[in-house]
N, C-alpha and C positions, 0 to 999 in steps of 0.2 A: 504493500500500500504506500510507502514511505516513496518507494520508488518510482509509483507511479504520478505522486505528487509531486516529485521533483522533475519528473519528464513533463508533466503541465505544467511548470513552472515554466522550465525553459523553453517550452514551447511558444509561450504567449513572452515570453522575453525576445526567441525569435522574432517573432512575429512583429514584434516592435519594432525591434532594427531593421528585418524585411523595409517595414511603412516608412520609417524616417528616412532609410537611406533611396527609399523610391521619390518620397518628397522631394529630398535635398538635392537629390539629383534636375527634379522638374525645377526646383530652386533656380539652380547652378543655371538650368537651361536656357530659362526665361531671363535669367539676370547678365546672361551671355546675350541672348537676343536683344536686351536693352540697351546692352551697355553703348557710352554714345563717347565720342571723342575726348570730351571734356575730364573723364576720369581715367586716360589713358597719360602714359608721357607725354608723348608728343602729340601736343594740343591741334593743332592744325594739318597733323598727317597722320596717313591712314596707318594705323599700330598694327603688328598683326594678333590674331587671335590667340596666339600659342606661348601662353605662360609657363617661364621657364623650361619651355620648347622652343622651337625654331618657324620662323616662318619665313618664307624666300621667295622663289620664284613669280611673277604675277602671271596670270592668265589669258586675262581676254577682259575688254572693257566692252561692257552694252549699251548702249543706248534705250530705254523705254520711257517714253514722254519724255517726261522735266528731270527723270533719273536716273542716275550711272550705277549699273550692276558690278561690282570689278570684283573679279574671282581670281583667287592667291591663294600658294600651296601652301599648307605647314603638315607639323607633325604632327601624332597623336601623344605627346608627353612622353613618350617613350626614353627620350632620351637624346641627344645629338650623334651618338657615333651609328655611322653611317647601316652596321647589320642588326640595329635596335631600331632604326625609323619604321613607321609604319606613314604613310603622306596620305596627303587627302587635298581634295580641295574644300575650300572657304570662299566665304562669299560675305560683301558690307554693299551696304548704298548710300550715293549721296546724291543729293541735288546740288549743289557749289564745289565738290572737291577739294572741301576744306575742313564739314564737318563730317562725320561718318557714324554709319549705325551700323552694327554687327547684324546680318540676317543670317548666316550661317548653315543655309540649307539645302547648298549643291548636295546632291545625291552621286556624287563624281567622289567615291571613295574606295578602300578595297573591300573586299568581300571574304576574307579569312586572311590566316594570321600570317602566309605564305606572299602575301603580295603588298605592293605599294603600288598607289595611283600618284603619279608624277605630273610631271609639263605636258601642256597641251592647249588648245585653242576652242574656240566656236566659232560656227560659221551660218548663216545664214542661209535655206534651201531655198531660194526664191520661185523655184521652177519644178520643186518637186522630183528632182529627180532620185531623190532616197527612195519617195513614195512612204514618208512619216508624215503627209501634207506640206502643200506649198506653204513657205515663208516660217517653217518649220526650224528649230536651233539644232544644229549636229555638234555635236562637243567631240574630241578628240583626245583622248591621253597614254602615255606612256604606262603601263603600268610594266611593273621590276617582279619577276616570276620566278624562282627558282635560278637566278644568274640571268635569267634572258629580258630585252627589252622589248616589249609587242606593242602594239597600237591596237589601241578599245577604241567603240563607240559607245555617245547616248546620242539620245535625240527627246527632245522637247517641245511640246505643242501648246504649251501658256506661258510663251515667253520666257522660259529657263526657271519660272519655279516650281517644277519639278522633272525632274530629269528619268528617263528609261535605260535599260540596258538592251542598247541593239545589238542586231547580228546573231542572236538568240547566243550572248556571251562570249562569243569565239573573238579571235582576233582576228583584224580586217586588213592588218600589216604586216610582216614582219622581216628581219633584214633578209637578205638572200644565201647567210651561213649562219649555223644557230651558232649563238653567242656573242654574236658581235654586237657593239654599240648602235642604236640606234633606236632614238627617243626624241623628245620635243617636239612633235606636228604639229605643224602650222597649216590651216587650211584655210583658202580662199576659192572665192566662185567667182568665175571670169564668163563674164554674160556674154562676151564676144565669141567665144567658142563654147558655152552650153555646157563646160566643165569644171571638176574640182582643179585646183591645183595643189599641191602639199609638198611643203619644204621639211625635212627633217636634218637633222646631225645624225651624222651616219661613220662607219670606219671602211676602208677599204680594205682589202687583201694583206697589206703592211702595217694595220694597225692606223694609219692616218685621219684623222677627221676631216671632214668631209660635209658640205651642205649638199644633199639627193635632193632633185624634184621627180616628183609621182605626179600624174594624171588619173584622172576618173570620169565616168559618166553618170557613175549611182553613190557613190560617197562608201562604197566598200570593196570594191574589186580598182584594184592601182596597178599601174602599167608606169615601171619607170623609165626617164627624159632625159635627165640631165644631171652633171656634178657639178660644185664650187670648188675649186683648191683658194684656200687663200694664196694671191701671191709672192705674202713675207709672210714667213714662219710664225706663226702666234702661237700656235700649242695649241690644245682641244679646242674645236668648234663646237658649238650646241648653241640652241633655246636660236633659230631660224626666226623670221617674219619676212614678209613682203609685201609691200605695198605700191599700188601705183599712184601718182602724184604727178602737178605740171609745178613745175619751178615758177615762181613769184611773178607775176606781173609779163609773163607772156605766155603764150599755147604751145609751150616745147614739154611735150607726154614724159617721163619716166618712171622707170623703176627703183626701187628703194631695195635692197636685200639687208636685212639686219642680221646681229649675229652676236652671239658673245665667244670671250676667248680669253684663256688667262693669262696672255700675251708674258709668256716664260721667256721666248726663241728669243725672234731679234728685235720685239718690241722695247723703247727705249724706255717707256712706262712702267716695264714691271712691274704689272699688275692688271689684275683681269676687270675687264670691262666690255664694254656694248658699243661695237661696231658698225660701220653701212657701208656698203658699197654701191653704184650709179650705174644701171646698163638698164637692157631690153629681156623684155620675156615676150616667146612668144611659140604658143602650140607648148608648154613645158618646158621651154630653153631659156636660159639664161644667159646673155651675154652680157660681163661688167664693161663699163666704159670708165673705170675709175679706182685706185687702188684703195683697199680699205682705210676707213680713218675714224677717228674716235666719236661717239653720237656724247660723251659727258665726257672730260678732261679729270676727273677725279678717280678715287681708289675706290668708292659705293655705288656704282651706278651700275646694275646689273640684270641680265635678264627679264629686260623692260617690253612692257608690251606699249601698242602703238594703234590709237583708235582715230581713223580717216572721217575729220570733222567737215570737209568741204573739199573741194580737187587740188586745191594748194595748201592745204593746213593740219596736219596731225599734232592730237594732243595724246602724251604719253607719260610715262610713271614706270621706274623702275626698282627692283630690290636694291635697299642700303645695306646691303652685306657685301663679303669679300670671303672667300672660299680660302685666303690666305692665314686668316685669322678669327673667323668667326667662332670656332670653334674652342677656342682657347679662350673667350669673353667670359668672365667669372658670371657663376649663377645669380649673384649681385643684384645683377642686369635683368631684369625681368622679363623684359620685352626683347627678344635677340632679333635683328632681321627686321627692319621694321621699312618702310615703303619712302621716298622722293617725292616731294613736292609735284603736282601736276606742273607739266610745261605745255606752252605751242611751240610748235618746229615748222617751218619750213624750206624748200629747199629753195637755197639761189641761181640766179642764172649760170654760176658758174661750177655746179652743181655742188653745191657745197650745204647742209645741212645745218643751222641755226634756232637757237632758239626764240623766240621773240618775246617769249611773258613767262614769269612765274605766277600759277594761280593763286593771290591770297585775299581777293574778294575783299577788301577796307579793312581786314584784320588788324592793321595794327595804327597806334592812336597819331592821329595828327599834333596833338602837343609832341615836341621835337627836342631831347638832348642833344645839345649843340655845342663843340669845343673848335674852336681857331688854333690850329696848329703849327705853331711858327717853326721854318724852318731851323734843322737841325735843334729841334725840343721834343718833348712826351707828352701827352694828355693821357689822364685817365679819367672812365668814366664804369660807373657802377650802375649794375642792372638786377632787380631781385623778381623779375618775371622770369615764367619760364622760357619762352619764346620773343622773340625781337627782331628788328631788323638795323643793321647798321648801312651807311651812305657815305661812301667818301669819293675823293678823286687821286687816283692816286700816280703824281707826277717823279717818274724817273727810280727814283730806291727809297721804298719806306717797308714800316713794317708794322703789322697790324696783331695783336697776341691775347687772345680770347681766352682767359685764364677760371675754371668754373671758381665761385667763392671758398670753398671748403678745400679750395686745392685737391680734388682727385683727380681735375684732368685739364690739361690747357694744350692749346692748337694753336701756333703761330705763322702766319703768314707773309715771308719775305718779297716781296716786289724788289724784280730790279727791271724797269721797263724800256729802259736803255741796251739790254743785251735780249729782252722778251722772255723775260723767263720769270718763273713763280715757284718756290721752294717753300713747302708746304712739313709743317714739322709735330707731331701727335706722341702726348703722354696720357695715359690713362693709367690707373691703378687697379683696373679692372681686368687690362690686357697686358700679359708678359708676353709680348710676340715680336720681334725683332721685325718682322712683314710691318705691322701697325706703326712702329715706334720709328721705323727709319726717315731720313729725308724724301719727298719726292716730288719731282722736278716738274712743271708742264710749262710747254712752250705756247707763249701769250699772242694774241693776235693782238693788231690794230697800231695806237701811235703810242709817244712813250706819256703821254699824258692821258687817261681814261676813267672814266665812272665805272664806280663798282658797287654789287650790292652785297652783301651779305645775309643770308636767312639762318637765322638760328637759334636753334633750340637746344632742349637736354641732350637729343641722341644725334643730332645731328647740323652739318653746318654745309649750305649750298651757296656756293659764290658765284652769282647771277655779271655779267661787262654786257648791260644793256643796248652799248652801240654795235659792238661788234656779234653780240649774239651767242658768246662761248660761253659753257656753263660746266662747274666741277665739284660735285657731290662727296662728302665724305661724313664718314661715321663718326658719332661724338660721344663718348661713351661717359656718364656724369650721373650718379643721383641729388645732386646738387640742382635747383632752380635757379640760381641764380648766379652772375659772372662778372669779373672784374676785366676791361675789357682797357688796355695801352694801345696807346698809339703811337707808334716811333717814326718822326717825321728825319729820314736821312737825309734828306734833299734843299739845293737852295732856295727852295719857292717853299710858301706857305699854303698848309693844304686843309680843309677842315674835316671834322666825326658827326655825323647825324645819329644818334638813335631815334628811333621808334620802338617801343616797348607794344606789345602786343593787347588789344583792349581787355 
């Protein structure tokens, strides 16, 4: 009897924890789906979902009315080393691209404990030719099998909130020798010839990476076209895009191929970033008219996707991580991987690729810190928000050193604009990584006198040269809000510091 009272006991004790932990969970869920910009780090950029996990790669931007769908990979908690991920996609929306709400209910995930859903795109079936109905979403992803990498579909008929498993599960890709790399499809519908087109990162015969284009007539049987070698050696190729685009201000048609790469070889950058190259596609070929060159000058700009707002205008958003060092970022940091400022890009007539805006919608306050910096002196000016923008002009060699309050981390910015160059120098206490911590160099466009902007916040700092259009993203790793920010004028001309503190 005794015994049996104590099994009802624990039974109905069961039974408790069952209900609480079913609760806590619908808790968790609903407090995920609420959760809104404002109680993330970084106030005005999209954070990712995955606490004290990872989040990277971006997806695919939507358009539906007045709102942007943008779906972004992370982990499941698991862990960061790479045979403990389990990935998935995510999903936020915003109307401005400034604030963000977590919806989180792409159905683009794996399906046992053997697989990852990775990189991949959506594309629009205008013409039905899936036969999931016209104007139909086909989503595309890698997912990581047993060592091998295949290409899934879904397909979606309310607008991507909710997603199917087509091809009744099977895969609708895969390389042409099992085991070799090949992941990240990119697909697009080229209405001029009535088919898919799909760029993926692929390995050849020798191990090389490689951009493949595939064709289609029904979004699941691919006939492949064509290859990219890059020209100069960059090391892995992956996470593809294509867009077509006319350059600014006349009717001259092209092609855009993006790309990332973690430019090891004989890139001068050292350091992986997001690529384009300029040619023609046509019938699934691709020919470059242009050698590859940087889409962000910085060490975070990665794996960015790129949403075709009008036939000269892309706005696009890429991962703030670095495959160099993300992973060594102390658990501290709660938020690892987190997302880029929306930009517009267009290209020039001389097919050159620029950005023209960062989006920050009147975010930050018109009353104006203002320091007059006379030649060969310092200014200091103190900031206890978390987010700001600073404005200066910076004529010949000066130096700009964003130092957070609490001293965990400070980022100094060398100008010498007389030889075009910007030497860019990162301490954090978060990250012991000689990648993070070294000097690194980019070569400055334009004259030796130029406007510059600065956006920054706790994780990060994006350096906007509004005339010339060049833009260099980097990680800022702080839980500190607020920043003690010098201004080292080297130069014989006097130059001034704008802040705007963020409202």
């Amino acid at each position: 009897m005794q015994r049996h009272r104590m099994r009802k006991v624990l039974s109905i004790i069961m039974a408790g924890i069952v209900l609480f932990s079913i609760g806590w969970l619908i808790c968790l869920k609903n407090n995920s789906k609420n959760m809104t910009q404002q109680q993330l780090p970084q106030k005005w950029h999209l954070n990712g979902l995955s606490k004290n996990g990872l989040s990277n790669d971006t997806q695919t931007i939507l358009k539906n009315g007045q709102k942007y769908e943008l779906f972004y990979l992370v982990d499941t908690g698991k862990g960061l080393e790479a045979n403990q991920q389990r990935t998935r996609w995510a999903r936020s929306v915003s109307s401005d691209l400034t604030t963000f709400k977590v919806a989180d209910s792409a159905d683009i995930k794996p399906v046992s404990q053997q697989e990852s859903v990775a990189t991949g795109s959506i594309v629009k079936d205008a013409d039905n030719l899936s036969g999931h109905g016209k104007n139909s979403l086909l989503a595309y992803a890698t997912k990581y099998i047993n060592g091998n990498q295949w290409t899934y579909m879904w397909y979606s008929t309310n607008q991507g909130e909710n997603w199917h498993v087509a091809h009744n599960g099977k895969p609708v890709a895969k390389p042409y020798k099992e085991g070799k790399d090949f992941r990240d499809p990119h697909v697009i519908y080229d209405s001029d010839a009535k088919q898919f087109v799909m760029t993926v990162a692929e390995a050849d015969d020798n191990n090389h990476m490689k951009i493949g284009f595939y064709i289609s007539k029904n979004g699941t049987t691919w006939q492949y076209t064509d290859s990219f070698y890059s020209p100069r050696d960059l090391g892995t190729l992956e996470v593809p895009e294509i867009h077509q685009i006319y350059q600014k201000n006349n009717n001259q048609k092209q092609w855009i191929l993006f790309f990332g790469a973690n430019g090891f070889a004989d890139d001068f950058q050292k350091s992986t970033g997001s690529y384009y190259v300029v040619g023609q596609l046509k019938n699934g070929q691709f020919e470059a008219e242009t050698d590859p060159e940087r889409v962000d000058f910085g060490t975070d700009y990665y794996a960015a996707h790129n949403y075709q707002e009008n036939n000269e205008q892309l706005l696009g958003f890429g991962w703030m991580g670095n495959w160099d060092y993300i992973n060594r970022v102390s658990d501290d940091i709660k938020y690892k991987g987190n997302y880029s400022a929306f930009r517009k890009m267009f290209l020039s007539s001389d097919n050159k690729l620029k950005t023209s805006k960062i989006i920050t919608n009147g975010l930050f306050d018109t009353k104006k810190k203002t320091a007059l910096v006379r030649a060969h002196s310092k200014s200091h000016i103190k900031t206890n928000k978390a987010a700001y923008k600073i404005s200066t002009v910076v004529n010949g060699n000066q130096k700009l050193t964003i130092r957070a309050g609490n001293g965990d981390s400070n980022v100094s910015f060398h100008f010498n604009n007389f030889d075009k160059k910007l030497t860019v120098h990162r301490q954090s206490n978060y990250v012991t990584n000689d990648a993070y911590n070294k000097d690194y160099n980019i070569n400055l466009w334009g004259d030796w006198s130029e406007k510059v902007d600065f956006y920054v916040d706790q994780y990060s700092i994006e350096v906007f040269w509004p005339k010339t259009g060049q833009v260099a993203t980097f990680a800022k790793y702080s839980n500190d809000s607020g920043d003690n920010i010098v201004f080292d004028n080297l130069d014989n001309k006097s130059s001034s510091l704008v802040v705007q503190e963020m409202k």
